[in-house]
Kinemage of the C-alpha trace (Angstrom):
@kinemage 1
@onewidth
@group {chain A} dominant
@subgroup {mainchain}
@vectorlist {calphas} color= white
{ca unk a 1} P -39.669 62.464 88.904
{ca unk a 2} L -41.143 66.045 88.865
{ca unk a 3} L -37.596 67.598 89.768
{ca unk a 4} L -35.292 65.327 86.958
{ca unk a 5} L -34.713 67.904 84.279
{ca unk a 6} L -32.839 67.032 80.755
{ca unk a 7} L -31.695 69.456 78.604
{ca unk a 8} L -30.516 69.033 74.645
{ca unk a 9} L -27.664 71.702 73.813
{ca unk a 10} L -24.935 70.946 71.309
{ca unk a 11} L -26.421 67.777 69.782
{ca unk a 12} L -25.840 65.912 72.870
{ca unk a 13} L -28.634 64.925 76.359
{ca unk a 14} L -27.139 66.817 79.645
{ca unk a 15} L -28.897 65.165 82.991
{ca unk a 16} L -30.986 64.275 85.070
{ca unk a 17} L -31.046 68.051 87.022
{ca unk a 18} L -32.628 69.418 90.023
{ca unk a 19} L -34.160 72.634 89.546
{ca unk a 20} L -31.956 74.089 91.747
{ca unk a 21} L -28.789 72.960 88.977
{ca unk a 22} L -31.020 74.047 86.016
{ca unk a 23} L -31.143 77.220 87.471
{ca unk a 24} L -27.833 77.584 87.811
{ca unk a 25} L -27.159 76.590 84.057
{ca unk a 26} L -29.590 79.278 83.169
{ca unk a 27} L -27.694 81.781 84.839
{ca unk a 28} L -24.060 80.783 83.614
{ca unk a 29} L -25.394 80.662 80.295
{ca unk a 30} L -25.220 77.270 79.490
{ca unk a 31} L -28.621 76.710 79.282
{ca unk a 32} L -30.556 78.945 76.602
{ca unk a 33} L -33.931 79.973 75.004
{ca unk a 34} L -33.016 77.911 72.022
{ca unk a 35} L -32.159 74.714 74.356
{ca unk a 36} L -34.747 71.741 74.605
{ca unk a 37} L -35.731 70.814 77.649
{ca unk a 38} L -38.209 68.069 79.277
{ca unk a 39} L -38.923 66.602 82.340
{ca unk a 40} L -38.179 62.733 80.849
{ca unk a 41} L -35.461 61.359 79.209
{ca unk a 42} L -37.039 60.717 76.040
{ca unk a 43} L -39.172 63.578 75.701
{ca unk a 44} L -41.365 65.617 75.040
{ca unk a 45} L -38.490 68.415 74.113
{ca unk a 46} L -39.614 71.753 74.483
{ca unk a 47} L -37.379 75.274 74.360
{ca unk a 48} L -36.579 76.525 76.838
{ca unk a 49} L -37.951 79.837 76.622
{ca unk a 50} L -41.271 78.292 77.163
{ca unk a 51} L -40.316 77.492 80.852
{ca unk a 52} L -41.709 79.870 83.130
{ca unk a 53} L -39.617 81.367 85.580
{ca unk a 54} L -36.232 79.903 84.053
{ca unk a 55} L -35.070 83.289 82.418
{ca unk a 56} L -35.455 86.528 83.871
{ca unk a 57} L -37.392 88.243 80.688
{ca unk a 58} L -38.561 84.586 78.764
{ca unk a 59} L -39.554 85.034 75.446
{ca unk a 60} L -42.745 84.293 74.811
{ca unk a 61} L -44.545 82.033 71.634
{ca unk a 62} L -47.270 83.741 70.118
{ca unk a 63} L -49.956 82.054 69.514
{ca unk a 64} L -52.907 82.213 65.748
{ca unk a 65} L -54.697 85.084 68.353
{ca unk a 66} L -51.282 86.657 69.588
{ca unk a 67} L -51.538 85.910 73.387
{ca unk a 68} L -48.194 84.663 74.352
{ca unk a 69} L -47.838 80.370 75.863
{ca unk a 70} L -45.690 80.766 78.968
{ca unk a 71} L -45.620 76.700 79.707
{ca unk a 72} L -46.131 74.061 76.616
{ca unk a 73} L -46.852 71.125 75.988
{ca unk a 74} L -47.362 70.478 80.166
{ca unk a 75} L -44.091 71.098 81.548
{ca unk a 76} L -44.774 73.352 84.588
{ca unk a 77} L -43.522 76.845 85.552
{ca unk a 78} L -40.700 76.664 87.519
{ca unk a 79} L -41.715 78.159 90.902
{ca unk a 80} L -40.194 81.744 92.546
{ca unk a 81} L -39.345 80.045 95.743
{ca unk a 82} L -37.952 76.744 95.868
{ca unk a 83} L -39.676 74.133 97.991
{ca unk a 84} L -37.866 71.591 100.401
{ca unk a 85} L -39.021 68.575 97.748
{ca unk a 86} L -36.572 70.842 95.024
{ca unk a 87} L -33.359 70.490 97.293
{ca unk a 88} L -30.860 67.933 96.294
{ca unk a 89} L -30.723 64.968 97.915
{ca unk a 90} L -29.171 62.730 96.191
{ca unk a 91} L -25.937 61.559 93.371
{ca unk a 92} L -26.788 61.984 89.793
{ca unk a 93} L -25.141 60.964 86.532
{ca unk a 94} L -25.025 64.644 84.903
{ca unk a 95} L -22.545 63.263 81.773
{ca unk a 96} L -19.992 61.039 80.917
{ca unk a 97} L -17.861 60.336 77.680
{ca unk a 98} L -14.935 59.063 76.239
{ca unk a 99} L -11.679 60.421 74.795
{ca unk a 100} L -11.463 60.586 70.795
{ca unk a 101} L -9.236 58.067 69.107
{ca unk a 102} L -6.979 60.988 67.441
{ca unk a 103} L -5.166 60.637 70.733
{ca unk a 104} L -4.069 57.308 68.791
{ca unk a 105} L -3.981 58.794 65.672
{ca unk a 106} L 0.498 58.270 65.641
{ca unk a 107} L 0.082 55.571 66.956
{ca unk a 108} L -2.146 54.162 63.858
{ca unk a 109} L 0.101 55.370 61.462
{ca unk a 110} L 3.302 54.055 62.349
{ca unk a 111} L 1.807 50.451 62.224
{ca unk a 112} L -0.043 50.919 59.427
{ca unk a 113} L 3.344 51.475 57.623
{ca unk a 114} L 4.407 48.265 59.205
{ca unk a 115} L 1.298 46.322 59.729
{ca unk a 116} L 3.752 43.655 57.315
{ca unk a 117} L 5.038 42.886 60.539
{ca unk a 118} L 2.235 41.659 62.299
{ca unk a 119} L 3.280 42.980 66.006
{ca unk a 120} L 2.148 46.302 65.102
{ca unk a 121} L -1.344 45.525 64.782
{ca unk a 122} L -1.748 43.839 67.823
{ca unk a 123} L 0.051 47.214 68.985
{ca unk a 124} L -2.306 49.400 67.763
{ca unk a 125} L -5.765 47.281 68.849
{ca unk a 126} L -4.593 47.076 72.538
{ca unk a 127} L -4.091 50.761 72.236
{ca unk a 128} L -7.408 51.367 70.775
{ca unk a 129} L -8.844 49.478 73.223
{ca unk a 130} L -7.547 51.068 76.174
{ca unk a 131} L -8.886 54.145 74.855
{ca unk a 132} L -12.352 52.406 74.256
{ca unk a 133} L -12.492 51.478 78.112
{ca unk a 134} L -11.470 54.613 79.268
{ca unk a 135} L -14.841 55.748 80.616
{ca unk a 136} L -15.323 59.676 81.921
{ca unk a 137} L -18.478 60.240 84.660
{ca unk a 138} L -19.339 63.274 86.305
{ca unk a 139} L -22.174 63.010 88.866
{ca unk a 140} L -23.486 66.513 90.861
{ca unk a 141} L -20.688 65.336 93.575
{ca unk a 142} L -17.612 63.201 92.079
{ca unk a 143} L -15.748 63.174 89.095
{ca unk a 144} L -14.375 59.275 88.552
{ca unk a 145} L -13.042 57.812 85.699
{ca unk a 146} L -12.918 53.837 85.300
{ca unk a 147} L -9.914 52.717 82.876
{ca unk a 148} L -8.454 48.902 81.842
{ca unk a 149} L -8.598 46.757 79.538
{ca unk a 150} L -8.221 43.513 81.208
{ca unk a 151} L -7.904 44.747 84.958
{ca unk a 152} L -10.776 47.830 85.852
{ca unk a 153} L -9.337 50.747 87.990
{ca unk a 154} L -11.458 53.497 88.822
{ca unk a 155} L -10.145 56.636 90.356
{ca unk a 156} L -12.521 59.505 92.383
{ca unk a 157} L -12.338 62.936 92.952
{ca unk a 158} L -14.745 64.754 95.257
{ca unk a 159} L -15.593 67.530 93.459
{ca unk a 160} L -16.010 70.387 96.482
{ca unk a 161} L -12.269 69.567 96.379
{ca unk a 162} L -11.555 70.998 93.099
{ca unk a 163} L -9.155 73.626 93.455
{ca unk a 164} L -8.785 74.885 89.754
{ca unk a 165} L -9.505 73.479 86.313
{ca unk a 166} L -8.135 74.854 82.807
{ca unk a 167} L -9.665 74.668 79.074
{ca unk a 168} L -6.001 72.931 76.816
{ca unk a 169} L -6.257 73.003 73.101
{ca unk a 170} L -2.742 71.914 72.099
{ca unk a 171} L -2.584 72.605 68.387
{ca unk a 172} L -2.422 69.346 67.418
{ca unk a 173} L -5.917 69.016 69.167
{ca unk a 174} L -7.070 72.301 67.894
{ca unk a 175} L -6.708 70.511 64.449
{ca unk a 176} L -9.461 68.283 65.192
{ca unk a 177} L -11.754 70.837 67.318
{ca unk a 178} L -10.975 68.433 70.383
{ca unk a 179} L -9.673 69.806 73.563
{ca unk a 180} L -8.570 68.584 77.257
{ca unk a 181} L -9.740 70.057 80.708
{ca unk a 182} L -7.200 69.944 83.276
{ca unk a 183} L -8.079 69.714 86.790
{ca unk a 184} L -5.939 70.798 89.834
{ca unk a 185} L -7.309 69.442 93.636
{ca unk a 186} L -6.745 69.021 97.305
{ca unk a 187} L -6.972 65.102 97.089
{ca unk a 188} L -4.333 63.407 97.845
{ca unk a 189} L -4.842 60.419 95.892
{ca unk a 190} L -6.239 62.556 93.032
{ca unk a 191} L -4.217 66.114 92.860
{ca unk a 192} L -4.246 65.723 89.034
{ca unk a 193} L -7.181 65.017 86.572
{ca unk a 194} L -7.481 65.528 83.150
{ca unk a 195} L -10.539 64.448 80.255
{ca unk a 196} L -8.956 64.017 77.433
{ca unk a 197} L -9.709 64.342 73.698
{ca unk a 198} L -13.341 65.816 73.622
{ca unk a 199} L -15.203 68.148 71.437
{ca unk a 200} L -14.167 71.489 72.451
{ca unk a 201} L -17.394 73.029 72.854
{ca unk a 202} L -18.434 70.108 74.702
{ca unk a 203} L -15.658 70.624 76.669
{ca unk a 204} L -16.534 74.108 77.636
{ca unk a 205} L -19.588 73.729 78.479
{ca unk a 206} L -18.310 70.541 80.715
{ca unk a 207} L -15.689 73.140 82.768
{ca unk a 208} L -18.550 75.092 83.294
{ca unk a 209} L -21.083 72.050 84.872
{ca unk a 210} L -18.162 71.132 86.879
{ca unk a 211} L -17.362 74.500 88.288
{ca unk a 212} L -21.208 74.871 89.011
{ca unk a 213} L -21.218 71.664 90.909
{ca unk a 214} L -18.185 72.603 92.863
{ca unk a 215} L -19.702 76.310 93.890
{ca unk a 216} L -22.781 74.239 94.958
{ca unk a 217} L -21.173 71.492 96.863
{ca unk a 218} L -19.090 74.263 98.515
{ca unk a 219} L -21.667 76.006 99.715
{ca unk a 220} L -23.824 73.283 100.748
{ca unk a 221} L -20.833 72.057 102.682
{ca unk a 222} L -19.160 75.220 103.980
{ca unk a 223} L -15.942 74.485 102.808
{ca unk a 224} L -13.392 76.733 101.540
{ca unk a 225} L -10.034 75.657 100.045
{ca unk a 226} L -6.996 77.906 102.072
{ca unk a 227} L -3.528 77.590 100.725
{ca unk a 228} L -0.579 78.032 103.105
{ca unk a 229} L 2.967 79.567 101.998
């Protein structure tokens, strides 16, 4: 598709995006000259810079005669004006992930000391395994995540109901670099999420697709959140 941008920032693949969203990452930040960027999943990677029309002042490659390459390697100039074809139309899988195993890292420990005992490593596989089927997905509209190890749950959140999310690093975390976003919403099923356990600049820049999404979705729908004393 001409409007399925991916981006490479932090060592890890962030899409597919409309133009319209990797616009928006432009402007929060979160998407940068030095990012790669294509039009395909597998390639070809390009900076960013060489975008036309992403960044306000884009810096230009020189080229052996010193006349600057505003598009490369055929990805096109993103245009002024958005077109009708550029809106969003559809649900797209922007990321998902799992929590770290440190979360288990106690757990390990204690039965290791008494892994004589047999019980305790049965103890500490089912707990590694719930852990390994704990699955995190955040599309342009929901935020699920899909848990169990024998039975499969999965729980949604709408994200234009997203009232307020905070970046935890809990110093046992902040040993490991990992960190936990904490999400606050008007769901009723779902007033509390949380992602546990990820990189911590990962999970920045995560906060920050979510609360672009939510902005979006709020605008598109026309819905405020109003809270009554």
């Amino acid at each position: 598709m001409a409007d399925a941008w991916h981006i490479v920032s932090g060592g890890r693949k962030w899409g597919p995006l409309t133009t319209t969203q990797l616009r928006q990452f432009a402007r929060q930040g979160m998407v940068t000259p030095a990012c790669k960027v294509s039009q395909g999943p597998d390639g070809p990677w390009v900076s960013a810079n060489l975008v036309q029309g992403l960044f306000p002042e884009p810096v230009p490659m020189a080229t052996p005669g010193n006349q600057p390459i505003p598009v490369a390697f055929g990805v096109p100039a993103i245009p002024n004006d958005e077109s009708p074809s550029s809106k969003d139309h559809g649900e797209r899988l922007l990321w998902q992930g799992r929590p770290s195993q440190v979360v288990n890292l106690g757990t390990f420990i204690l039965c290791g000391i008494f892994c004589w005992l047999v019980v305790p490593v049965f103890v500490a596989l089912w707990r590694w395994l719930e852990v390994r089927c704990l699955l995190y997905e955040l599309t342009n509209q929901r935020f699920r995540v899909t848990h169990g190890v024998l039975g499969r749950r999965m729980d949604e959140l709408e994200l234009y109901r997203v009232k307020d999310m905070v970046f935890e690093q809990p110093f046992f975390l902040r040993l490991f670099s990992l960190a936990n976003i904490l999400i606050a919403s008007s769901d009723i099923a779902t007033p509390r999420a949380a992602i546990r356990a990820l990189p911590a600049e990962e999970a920045r820049q995560l906060r920050e697709t979510i609360r672009g999404c939510v902005e979006s979705l709020r605008d598109k729908k026309r819905v405020r959140e109003v809270d009554f004393q």
